[in-house]
N, C-alpha and C positions, 0 to 999 in steps of 0.2 A: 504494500500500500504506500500511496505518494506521504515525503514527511511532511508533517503540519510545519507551517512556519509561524509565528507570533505577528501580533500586529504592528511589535517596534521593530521586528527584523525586515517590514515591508517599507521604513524609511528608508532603506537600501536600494531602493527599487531604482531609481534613478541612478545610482550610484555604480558599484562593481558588485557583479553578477558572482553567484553562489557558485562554486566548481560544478555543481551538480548539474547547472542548465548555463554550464560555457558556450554550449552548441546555440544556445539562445542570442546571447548577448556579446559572443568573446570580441567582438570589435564595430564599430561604427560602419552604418549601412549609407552606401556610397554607390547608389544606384546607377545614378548617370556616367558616374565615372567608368561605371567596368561594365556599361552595356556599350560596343564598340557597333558602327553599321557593318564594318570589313567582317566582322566575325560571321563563319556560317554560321555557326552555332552558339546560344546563350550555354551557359552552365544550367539554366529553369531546360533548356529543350533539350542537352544531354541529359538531364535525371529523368525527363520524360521518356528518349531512348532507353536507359538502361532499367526502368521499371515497367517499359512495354505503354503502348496506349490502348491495348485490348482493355484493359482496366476501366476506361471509361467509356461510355456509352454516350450519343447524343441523350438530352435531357435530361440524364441525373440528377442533375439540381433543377428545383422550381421555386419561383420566388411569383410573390402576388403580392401590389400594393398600387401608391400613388404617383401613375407615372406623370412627370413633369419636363417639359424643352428649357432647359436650361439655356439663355439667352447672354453671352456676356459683352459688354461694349466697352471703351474709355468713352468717358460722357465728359463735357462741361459744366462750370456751376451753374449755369443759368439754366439746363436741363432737370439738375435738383432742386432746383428754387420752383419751379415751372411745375412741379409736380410736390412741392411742400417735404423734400427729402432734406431734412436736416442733416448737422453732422452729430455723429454717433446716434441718432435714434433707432428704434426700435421700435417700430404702427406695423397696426393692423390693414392691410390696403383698404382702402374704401373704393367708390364710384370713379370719384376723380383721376386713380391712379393705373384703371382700364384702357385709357390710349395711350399711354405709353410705351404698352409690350409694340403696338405696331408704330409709335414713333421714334421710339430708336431702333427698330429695324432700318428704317428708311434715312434717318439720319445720320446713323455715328456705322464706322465698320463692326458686323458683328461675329461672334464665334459661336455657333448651336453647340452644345451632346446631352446626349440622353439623359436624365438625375430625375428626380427624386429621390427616395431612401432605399426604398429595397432594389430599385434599380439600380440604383448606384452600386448596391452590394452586390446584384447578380454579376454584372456589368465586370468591377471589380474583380470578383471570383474567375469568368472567362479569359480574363486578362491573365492572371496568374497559370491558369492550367493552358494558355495558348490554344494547345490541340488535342483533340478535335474540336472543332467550332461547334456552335450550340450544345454546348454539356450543359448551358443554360438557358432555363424558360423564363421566360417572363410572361405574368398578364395583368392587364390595366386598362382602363378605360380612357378614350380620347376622343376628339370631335370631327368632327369631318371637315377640314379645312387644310389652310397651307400650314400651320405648326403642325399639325396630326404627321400632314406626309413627309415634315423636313426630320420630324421624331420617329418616324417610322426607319427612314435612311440612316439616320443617327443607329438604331438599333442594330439593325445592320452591321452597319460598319464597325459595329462593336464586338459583333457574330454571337450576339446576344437571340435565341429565339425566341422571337417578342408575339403574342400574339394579342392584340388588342380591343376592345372590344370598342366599338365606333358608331356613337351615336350622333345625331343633329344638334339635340337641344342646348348642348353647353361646348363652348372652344376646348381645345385643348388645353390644360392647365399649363401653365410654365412660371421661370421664374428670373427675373432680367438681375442679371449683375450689374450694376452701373458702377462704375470703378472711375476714381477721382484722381490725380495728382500729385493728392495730400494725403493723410493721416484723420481724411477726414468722417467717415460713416461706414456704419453697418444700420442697413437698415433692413429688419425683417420683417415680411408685412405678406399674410396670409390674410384671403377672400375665402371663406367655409361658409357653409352653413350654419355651424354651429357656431360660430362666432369667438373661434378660438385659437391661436397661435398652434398652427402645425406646421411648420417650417423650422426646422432644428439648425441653429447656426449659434457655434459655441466659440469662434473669434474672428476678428475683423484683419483685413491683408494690411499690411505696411500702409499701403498706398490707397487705400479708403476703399471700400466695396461694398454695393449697398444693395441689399438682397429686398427682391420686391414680388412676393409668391402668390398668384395666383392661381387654386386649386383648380375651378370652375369641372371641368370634365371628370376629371381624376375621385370626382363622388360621387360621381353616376355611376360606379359599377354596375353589375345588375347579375346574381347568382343564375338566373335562370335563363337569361339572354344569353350568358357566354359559360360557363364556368358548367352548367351542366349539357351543353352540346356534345352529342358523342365524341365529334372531334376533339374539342378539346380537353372531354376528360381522358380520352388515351393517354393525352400528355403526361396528365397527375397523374396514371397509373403507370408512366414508363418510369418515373422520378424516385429514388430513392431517400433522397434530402429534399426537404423544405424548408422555407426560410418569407418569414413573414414582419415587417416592422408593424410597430403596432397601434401607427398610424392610422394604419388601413382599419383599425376597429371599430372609427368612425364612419367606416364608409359601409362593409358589408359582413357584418357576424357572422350571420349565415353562411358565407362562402368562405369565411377562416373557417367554421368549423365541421364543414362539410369535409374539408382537405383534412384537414386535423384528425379526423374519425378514421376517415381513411388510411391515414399515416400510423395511427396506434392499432385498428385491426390485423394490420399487413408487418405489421413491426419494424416498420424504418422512422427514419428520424426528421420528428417535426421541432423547431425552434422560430422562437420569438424576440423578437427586441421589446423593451418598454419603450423607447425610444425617445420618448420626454416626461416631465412629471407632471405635466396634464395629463396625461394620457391614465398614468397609476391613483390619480383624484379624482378627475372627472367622469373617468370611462373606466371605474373600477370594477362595477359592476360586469361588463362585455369582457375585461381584461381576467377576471376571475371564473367565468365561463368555460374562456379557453385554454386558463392555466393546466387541470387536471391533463392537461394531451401537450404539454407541453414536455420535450425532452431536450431541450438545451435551452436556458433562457440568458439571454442578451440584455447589457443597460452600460452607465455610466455609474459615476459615484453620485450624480444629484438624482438620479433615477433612483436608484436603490433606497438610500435616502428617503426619499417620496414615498415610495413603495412599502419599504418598512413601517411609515408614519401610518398609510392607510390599513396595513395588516394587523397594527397592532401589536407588531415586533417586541416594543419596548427596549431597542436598542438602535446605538448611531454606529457601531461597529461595524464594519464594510465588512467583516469575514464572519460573525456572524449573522449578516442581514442573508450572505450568501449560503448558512448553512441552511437559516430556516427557510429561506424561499426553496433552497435543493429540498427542503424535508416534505412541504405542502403536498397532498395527495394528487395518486397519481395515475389516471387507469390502465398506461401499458407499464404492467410489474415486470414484463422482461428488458426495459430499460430505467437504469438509474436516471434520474435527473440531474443534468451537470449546468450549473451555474456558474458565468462569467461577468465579472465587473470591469469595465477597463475606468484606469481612473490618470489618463492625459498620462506626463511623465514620470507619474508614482505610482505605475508600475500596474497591471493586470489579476486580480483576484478570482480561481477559480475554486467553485466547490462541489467533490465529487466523493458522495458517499457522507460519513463523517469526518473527512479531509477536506483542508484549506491548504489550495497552494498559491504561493505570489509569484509570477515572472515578471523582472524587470525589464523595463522596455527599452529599444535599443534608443543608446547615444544620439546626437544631435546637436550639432555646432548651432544655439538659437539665431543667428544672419541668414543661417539656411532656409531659415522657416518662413513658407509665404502665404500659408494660407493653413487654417486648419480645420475649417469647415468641410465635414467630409468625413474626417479621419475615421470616427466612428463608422461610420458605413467601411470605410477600408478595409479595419480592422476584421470586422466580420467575414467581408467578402473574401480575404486572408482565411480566416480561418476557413470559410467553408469549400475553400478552393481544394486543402487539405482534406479536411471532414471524408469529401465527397468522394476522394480518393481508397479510404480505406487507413488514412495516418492516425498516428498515437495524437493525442490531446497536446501532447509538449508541440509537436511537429505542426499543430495547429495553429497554436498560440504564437508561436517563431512565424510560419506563415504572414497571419493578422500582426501581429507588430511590424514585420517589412513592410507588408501593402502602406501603413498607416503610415511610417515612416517616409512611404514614397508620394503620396497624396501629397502631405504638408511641406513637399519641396514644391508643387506646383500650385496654380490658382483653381479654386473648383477641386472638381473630384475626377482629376486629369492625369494623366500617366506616358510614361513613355513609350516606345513602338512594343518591347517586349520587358518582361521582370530577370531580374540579376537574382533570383530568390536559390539560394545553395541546397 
């Protein structure tokens, strides 16, 4: 059994890594430097050589949530003024801040890719495993217009197998970066229905970046439109990993726990993110639903937190918030429930059984860091790139710390042509 570490031995975390998980941490992850174009071959597509890709199947992994066209521009201040984007705020979009998605298209040069959260993660995850293309699904809802088709290409191009479900009544969701000069805004600002900040953005780029999300499409799913079509349940039945943020709890119960049933009948592996602490207040209700099927669950350290607060916990301790949530019932007894906290550069908390273990996360010169909105979805998509393969839990976790690692040297949730992952 893995050894328990304490919770003063997880102030290390950032620091030098325990001999036992050297293979984790033993030195600073320098992605761009040692991915070369001359090279035929990455060291990620030698291990995939020498471990075969019979291994993986198209669609093994399946992810479902809010998909969103990530829209990013350099803007001027007169653009942010024009549209009431202060510096550093943090709004909710309203009415007013609807023409914008199409006026900075038209105006400033722009860069599309695929995001939202569990996209990102799928996204993420494909990037890691390279080949074969689509070992990952995607499904989500979008509108029938020009964002729908430049996010559909986007998926694509990511060899993401997206399949979407596409109605009239609402745009595509997306979400415009406006990036400034300065030092000067993060602004996050989510249009729902329920009137509630769903747009996770945990720090702002050097250079001001101002996050402007609107869902619009991405809450129309519809279980029965798409998700119970022959077609597309072949998919969920070709998938052996699942992976849901839990975002989406707002959008369609139903259709997490339709996947969910299925995933603990057949005995493969469903996991969830909490993915903000709305989500474990306000939607604890739908969040404890689909907890019993849940077999890996996903958060941060103010999730947990949160989480803790609504359970009842009676504790602030990251490693026991993780034992008791591993503990909460669970109806497939042929899988233990493994609990993960990532908490930024103090390190990774996982809980599996009556063990607690911490992995320190890798190094990071702070000038290198441009952006670390994302990282979370990284990390995950890290790990399940792993997961999906059939790797030990440590192997996972090393995974999800490089992906993260490699996010936060780019802007967004962007990456290089292929991963340097050893």
């Amino acid at each position: 059994m893995p050894k328990v570490f304490s919770k003063r031995a997880s102030a290390m975390a950032s620091g030098e890594p325990r001999a036992k998980r050297v293979k984790l941490v033993e030195k600073e992850s320098k992605p761009e430097e040692k991915s070369k174009p001359e090279e035929k071959k990455s060291k990620s597509e030698e291990k995939k050589s020498k471990h075969g890709e019979k291994k993986l199947s198209q669609n093994a992994l399946f992810g479902m949530g809010n998909p969103l066209l990530d829209i990013s521009a350099v803007v001027d201040k007169d653009f942010l003024e024009k549209y009431g984007l202060k510096t550093n705020d943090q709004i909710l979009a309203e009415d007013k801040h609807k023409a914008m998605f199409e006026e900075i298209v038209k105006k400033f040069k722009v860069e599309y890719h695929a995001g939202g959260s569990t996209q990102n993660t799928v996204k993420v995850a494909q990037w890691m495993i390279q080949r074969p293309h689509k070992v990952a699904t995607f499904f989500g809802c979008i509108g029938k217009d020009k964002f729908g088709e430049i996010l559909k290409q986007k998926a694509e191009e990511s060899h993401v197998d997206a399949h979407y479900y596409e109605q009239s009544e609402e745009p595509t969701g997306t979400c415009a970066a406006c990036i400034t000069g300065d030092n000067s805004a993060q602004v996050v600002a989510v249009c729902a229905p329920t009137g509630v900040r769903e747009h996770r953005c945990d720090a702002i780029r050097p250079d001001g970046r101002s996050l402007v999300a609107n869902l619009a499409a991405a809450n129309c799913y519809k279980k029965d439109k798409h998700l119970d079509l022959e077609e597309n349940w072949e998919l969920v039945e070709k998938a052996k990993v699942f992976y849901i943020a839990g975002f989406f709890l707002t959008v369609s119960l139903e259709s997490i726990l339709k996947v969910a049933k299925h995933a603990a009948e057949n005995n493969k592996i469903f996991s969830l993110n909490l993915s903000a602490p709305f989500i474990c207040q306000f939607f604890k209700d739908a969040l404890m639903k689909v907890m019993p099927y849940v077999d890996i669950l996903f958060g941060n350290e103010t999730e947990a937190a949160m989480f803790a607060q609504e359970q009842g916990f009676e504790t602030e301790d990251i490693e026991e918030i993780a034992q008791k949530a591993q503990a909460l019932s669970k109806v497939n007894k042929k899988r233990q429930r493994i609990v993960v906290f990532t908490q930024g550069k103090e390190g990774t908390v996982m809980a599996e059984g009556k063990d607690v273990e911490m992995f320190p996360v890798l190094k990071i010169d702070q000038s290198k860091i441009v952006d670390t909105n994302g990282a979370g979805d990284a990390f995950v998509g890290g790990f399940l790139s792993e997961l999906v393969q059939d790797k030990t839990l440590e192997e996972c976790v090393s995974a999800g710390h490089y992906a993260a690692n490699v996010i936060i040297r780019h802007a967004g949730c962007t990456f290089p042509e292929k991963p340097d992952f050893p």
